[in-house]
C-alpha positions, 0 to 999 in steps of 0.5 A, a space after each residue: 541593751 547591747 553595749 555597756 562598755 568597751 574596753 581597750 585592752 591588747 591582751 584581750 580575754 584574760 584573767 582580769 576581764 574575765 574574773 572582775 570585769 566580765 561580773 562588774 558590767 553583768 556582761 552576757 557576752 564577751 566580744 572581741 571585735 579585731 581584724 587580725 585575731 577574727 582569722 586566728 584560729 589557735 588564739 579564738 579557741 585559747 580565749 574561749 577557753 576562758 570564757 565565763 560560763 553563761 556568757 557567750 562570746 563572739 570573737 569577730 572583725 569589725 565589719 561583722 560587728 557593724 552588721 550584727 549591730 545593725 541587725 539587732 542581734 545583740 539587743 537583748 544582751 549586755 555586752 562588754 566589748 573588748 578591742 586592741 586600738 582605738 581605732 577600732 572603736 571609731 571604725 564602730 561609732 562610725 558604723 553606727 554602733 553605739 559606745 557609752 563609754 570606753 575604758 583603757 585597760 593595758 596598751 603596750 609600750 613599744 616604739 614611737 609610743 610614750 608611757 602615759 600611766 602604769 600599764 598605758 603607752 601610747 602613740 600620738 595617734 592612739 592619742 588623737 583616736 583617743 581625743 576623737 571619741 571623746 569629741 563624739 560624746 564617749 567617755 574615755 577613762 582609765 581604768 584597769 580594774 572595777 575597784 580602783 578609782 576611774 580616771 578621765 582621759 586629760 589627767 594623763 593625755 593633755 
């Protein structure tokens, strides 16, 4: 199967991709693909320790993600995939892994970004990241948690 969703969420592994979207996609394996977290060894083991029992997870940089795609390793697993930017996820497609869909979690205010929806800011380059993934045929919605309602990306980003 591989990936059955990505999801954009600068928390990364925490209680609600734990308890209501790791169940929702049926994900056998949680992966956190990021450049900066794959070195970091105190927040890996913080993550792993939330881990879901029966589901594995890979916490890894980009470039290793390409090539575990590549490879094959994950075809025989649902994967919910798990980044910080959407930058990442382009860096991915461009690797030639493919995405059905990505789901904006939280992103962080912060500066040169503005509030686009509760929980969602972004700058204009998140935002042309954003447009970009669309352009290549993926989804993009907003979608904090599996019971609300998904909203597509132009209701809020024009």
């Amino acid at each position: 199967m591989s990936v059955v969703l990505a999801r954009i969420d600068q928390r990364l592994i925490h209680g609600i991709v734990v308890t209501q979207w790791a169940g929702a996609t049926k994900a056998k394996r949680l992966m956190v693909v990021d450049d900066e977290i794959s070195k970091d060894e105190v927040q890996k083991a913080a993550m792993r320790m939330s881990k879901p029992s029966g589901t594995g997870m890979s916490i890894i940089d980009t470039e290793k993600a390409i090539t575990n795609f590549n490879d094959g390793k994950y075809e025989n697993h649902n994967v919910f995939l798990i980044v910080r930017e959407p930058e990442t996820l382009l860096k991915l497609l461009a690797g030639g892994v493919k995405i059905p869909k990505v789901n904006i979690g939280i992103m962080f205010d912060g500066p040169g970004k503005k509030t686009v929806k509760k929980m969602v800011s972004l700058s204009e380059k998140e935002i042309s990241d954003l447009k970009e993934l669309q352009s290549q045929g993926v989804p993009v919605t907003f979608h904090f948690v599996p019971s609300e309602t998904e909203e597509p990306l132009n209701k809020y980003v024009k």
